[in-house]
Structure formats: structure tokens, C-alpha cells
N, C-alpha and C positions, 0 to 999 in steps of 0.2 A: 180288692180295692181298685176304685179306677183311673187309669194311670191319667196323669196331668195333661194335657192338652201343651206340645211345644213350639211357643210363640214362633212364627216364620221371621228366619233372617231377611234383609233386604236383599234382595240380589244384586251380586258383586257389578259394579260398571266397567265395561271393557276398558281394558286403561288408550289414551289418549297414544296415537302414534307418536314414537322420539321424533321431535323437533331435530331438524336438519340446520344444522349454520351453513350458512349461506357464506360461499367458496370467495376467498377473496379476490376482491379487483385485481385483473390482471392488464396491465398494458398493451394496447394494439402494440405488436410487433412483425414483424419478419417471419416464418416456420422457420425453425431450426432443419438442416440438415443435418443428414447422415454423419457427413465428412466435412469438414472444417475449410476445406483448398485453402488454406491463409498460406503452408507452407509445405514442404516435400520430406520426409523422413531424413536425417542424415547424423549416421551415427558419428560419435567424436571421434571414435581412432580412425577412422576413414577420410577423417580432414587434414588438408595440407598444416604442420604446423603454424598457429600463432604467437608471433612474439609483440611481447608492448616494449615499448621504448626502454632504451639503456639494458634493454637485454632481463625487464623485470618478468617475472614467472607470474605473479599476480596484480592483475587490475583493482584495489581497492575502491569501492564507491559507498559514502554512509547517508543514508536517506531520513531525513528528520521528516513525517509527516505531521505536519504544523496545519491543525484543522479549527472548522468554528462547527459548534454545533446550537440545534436551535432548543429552545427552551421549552418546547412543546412534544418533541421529541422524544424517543428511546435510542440509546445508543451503547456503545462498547461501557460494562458495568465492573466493577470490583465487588458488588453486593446486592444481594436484592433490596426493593424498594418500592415506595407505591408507584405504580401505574395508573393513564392517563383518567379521568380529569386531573389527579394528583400530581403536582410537576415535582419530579424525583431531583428533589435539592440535595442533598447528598452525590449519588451519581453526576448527576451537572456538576458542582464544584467540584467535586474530584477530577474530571475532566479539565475543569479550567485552571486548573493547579499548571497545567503542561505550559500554558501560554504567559501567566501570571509568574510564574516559578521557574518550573523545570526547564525550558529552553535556555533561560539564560546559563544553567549548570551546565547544561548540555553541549554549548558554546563554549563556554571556559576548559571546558575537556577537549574538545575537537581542537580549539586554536591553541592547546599546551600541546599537541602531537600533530601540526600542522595537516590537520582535515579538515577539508572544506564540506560541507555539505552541498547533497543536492535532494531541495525539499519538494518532497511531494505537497504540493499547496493549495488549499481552497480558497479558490478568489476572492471570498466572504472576508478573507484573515487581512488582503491590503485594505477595507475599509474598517474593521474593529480592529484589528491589533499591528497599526500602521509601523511602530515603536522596532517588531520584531523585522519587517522589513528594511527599517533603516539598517539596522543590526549587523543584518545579516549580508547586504549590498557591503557594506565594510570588512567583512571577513570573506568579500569575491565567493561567496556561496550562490548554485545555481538555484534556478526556482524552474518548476515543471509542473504540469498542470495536475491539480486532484479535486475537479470538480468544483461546484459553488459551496457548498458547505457537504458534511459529511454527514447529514440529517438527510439527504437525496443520497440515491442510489441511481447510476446511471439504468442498471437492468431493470427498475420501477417503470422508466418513461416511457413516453410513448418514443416512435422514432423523431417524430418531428419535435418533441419536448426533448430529446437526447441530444438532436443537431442544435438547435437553439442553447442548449446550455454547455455545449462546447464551444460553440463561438461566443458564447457569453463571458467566461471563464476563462479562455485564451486572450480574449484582449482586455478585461481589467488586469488579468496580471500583468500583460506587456505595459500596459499606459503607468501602472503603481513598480516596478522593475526596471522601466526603459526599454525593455525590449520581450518580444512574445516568446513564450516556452518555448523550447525542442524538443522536450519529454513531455508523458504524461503516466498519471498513474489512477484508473477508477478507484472512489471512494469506495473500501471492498474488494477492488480486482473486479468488477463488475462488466460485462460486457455485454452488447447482443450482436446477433449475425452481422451489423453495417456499422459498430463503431468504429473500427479501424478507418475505415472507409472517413467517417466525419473529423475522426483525427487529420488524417492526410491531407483533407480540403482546408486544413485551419492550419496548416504549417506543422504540424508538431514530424518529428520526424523518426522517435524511438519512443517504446509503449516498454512495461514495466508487468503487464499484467500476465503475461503468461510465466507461469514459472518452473520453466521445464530445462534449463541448459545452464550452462557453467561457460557460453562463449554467447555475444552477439550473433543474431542472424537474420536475414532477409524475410518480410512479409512483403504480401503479395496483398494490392488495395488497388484500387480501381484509380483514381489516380495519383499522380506522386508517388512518394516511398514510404518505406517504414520496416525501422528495424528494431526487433524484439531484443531486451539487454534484462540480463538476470538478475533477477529480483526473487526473493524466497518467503516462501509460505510457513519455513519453521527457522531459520534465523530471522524468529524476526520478534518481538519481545510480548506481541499481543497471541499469538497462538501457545509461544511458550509459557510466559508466568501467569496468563490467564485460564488455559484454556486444559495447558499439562501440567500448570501448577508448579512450574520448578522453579527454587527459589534465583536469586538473585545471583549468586556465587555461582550456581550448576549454568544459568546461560552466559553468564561470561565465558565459564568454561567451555562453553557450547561455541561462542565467537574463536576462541584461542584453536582448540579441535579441529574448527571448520579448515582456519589458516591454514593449521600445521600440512593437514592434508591436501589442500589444494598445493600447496608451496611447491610440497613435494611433488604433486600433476605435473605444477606448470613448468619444470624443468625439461617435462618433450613439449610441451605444447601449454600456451599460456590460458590462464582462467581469468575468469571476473568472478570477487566475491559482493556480496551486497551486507550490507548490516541495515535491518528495518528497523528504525525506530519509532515511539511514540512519545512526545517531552511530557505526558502525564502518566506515563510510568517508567521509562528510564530518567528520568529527569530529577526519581526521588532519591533525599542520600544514599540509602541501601542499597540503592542500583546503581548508581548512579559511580559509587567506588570501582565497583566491578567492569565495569563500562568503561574507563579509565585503565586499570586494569589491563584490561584485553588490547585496547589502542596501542597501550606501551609493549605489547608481545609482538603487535605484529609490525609497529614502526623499528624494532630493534633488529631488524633483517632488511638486508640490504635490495634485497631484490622486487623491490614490493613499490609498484607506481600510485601514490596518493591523488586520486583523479576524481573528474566530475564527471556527469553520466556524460554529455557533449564532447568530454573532451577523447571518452574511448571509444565513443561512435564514429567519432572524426577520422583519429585512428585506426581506427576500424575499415571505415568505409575506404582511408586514402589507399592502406597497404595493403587491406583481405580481400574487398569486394572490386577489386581489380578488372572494370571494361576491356 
């Protein structure tokens, strides 16, 4: 019998080389070096003791970062959501819960345990949410700089878009305050090789962004001064109950822990502790108890100086960094 004739397949087409995404914009900057030269090694037990005033063991300093963010934007999330053309209403109001809501709860806990804050602030926040500035000038809270809104990232910019929106952002808040920051704090912690450097030229005097030490110390900027004050990457409520997920009870305890420990440091040598906040998530009832909470553990000891970030740098600078 003869066998059927087997119709020919088309021959296969080489498939199409994988399409390549193209690397995102990256901003003219600076090369990064090797080695940082901002500052010199210098371990703690190797330092002359510091003491803060009235003989207190710890510096307390609580940082409300009080931000505007824009509505075209992605930004710090509780949930996924759609992404851009889709404007993520959901994550936005969640966000704006902090300025709307939670600062004020924020306040009513701070001014029951006479704490002042010193706010990390985007200069964006003196022309929408002018309300929280009056607020806050009434309760002698500092303000320090944290960029124009918290939708820019300082390390996005160019250098020359970085210098311009530091001098942008240091004098609306001084004109909306009465007078220009002393601190600052990047949206992020963000930095590149020469912002020290544009902070110095703009007056600020203490940066918040490296978070390596438990005392004040000297950076090195080309000109002026600048001294780094401790500021932390995990007391701080967006790495903890976002990022480790731990509930609202476990970071107070986290706040209480830190004290206890340091308390006991600063009896040879005194510390600075930081509390980070954000008023759209400490600011909600849940946290917002506990947060309370922790204020009343560590106002209930004696030794413990209730200060603003200016007023330990002051300190600082009259009796440690001694000409």
C-alpha cells in the first residue's frame, strides 16, 4: 500500500531577540568615591565623656516628619494599588490621613509628656497645610528642612536641580516659621557626594541623614560646618510596622527597650535617642496609644533631657567641640 505523502510543516521562525528595557534616567552627578572623607573613624569608648545638662544620661529628640506628597506620584504604601496613569487614591489618602488626622493626635500626646518636636518638613507643607504650622509654632516646636515635597528625592537630581531645591526649601520655610532651619533631614536620607556641602552654604548646621552613632559629631564640608546628630533607620515607625511588619504594641516596646538601654549607657557617657515618626502612621488610634505609652516610660525618669535637635547641637558644640 503506498504510504501517504506527509504534508511539510512551515518552518519554525527564529524567535525575535528579548527586548531590552532601557536603564533608567539617571542623574548627572559627581563619581562616587572610594571613601566618604566627611568624617575620621572614632570609636565611643575612646571618647572624652559627654554629659547634657543637669547631669541627664539621655538626649531625647522626637522628629515628626510632616510631608506633602504629589498626586501623580508613588510613594511610601500600606497596600498595593494601581500604578501610574491610575492615580493610587487609596495609598494618597492614606497618606493624607497624617496631615488631615494624625498630627493633630500626634500633638496632643507630645504636649501631655511635654515634647516638643523637631519636624522634618517639606517646604511644600508651609503653603498646603499652613494650619499645622501655626500648631506647631505654639507648642515651640523646631522645623528643619526635608526637602520640597517627599515625591523628589534629593539622589534623583541633578547637582545643580539639588543646590536649587535646597536653597528653595530652606528659605520658604524660614519666610512661613520666621526664621531658617538649622537641621535638615533628605526625603529618604538621600544624599550625593556635595550635599553636605549645599547644606553648609544654605546655613543649616546639623544633617540627620547618616545613621550611624548614638552621640553628635563633626563633618567635614567645604565651607562652614556641619554636624551629624542621630537619627535611626529602625526606631523609626516606616521600616518597623511597614517594612518588619511589627505590630503597633511590639514598636513601642521597641521605643521603651531602646531608652532602657541607652539610660543605662549614658550613666558613663551620655547618648542621644531619636524617635522617627510619620503622622500617617503613628498618628492612628492603634499606634498612636502605644506611642503614648512609651513617652510616659521614659518621661517617668529623671535623668532624661527633653530637647530639640538645635538645642543639643548647641550643647554640644558649647561644651564637646571645644577650640
Amino acid at each position: 500500500m503506498a504510504r501517504k505523502a506527509r504534508s511539510k510543516k512551515p518552518a519554525r521562525r527564529p524567535a525575535a531577540p528579548a527586548r531590552q528595557a532601557r536603564p533608567p534616567a539617571v542623574a548627572a552627578t559627581a563619581k562616587v568615591p572610594r571613601a566618604h572623607g566627611r568624617f575620621d573613624y572614632s570609636p565611643i569608648v575612646d571618647r572624652p565623656p559627654l554629659r547634657w545638662p543637669n547631669g541627664a544620661r539621655v538626649a531625647l529628640w522626637v522628629i515628626p516628619n510632616i510631608e506633602h506628597f504629589l498626586f501623580d506620584r508613588t510613594a511610601a504604601r500600606i497596600s498595593g494599588g494601581p500604578v501610574a496613569p491610575s492615580p493610587d487614591v487609596m495609598n494618597y489618602s492614606w497618606r493624607d490621613y497624617g496631615v488631615r488626622v494624625g498630627i493633630w493626635r500626634m500633638m496632643e500626646v507630645m504636649e501631655r509628656h511635654g515634647v516638643r518636636g523637631t519636624v522634618a518638613l517639606n517646604s511644600d507643607v508651609c503653603s498646603e497645610y499652613p494650619r499645622i504650622i501655626e500648631e506647631g509654632k505654639k507648642l515651640g516646636w523646631e522645623w528643619m528642612g526635608h526637602g520640597i515635597t517627599n515625591s523628589i528625592r534629593i539622589g534623583d537630581q541633578s547637582e545643580a536641580e539639588q543646590r536649587e531645591l535646597v536653597q528653595e526649601s530652606v528659605t520658604i520655610i524660614g519666610k512661613s516659621v520666621g526664621k531658617k532651619p538649622r537641621g535638615w533631614l533628605s526625603p529618604g536620607l538621600t544624599e550625593t557626594v556635595n550635599t553636605l556641602d549645599y547644606l553648609a552654604e544654605n546655613g543649616i548646621e546639623y544633617v540627620g541623614n547618616w545613621v550611624n552613632d548614638e552621640q553628635p559629631y563633626p563633618m567635614k564640608v567645604k565651607t562652614g560646618s556641619m554636624i551629624s546628630m542621630p537619627y535611626s533607620a529602625e526606631l523609626n515607625d516606616i521600616p518597623a510596622l511597614l517594612s518588619l511588619h511589627h505590630s503597633p504594641e511590639r514598636f513601642g516596646q521597641m521605643i521603651c527597650d531602646q531608652f532602657d538601654v541607652l539610660y543605662e549607657d549614658g550613666e558613663k557617657t551620655g547618648r542621644v535617642m531619636s524617635i522617627c515618626l510619620h503622622p500617617f502612621l503613628t498618628g492612628h488610634p492603634h499606634r498612636s496609644k502605644y506611642f503614648d505609652k512609651a513617652l510616659a516610660h521614659i518621661t517617668s525618669r529623671q535623668e532624661v533631657w527633653l530637647a530639640t535637635g538645635s538645642e543639643i547641637i548647641d550643647w554640644y558644640r558649647k561644651n564637646y567641640l571645644k577650640s
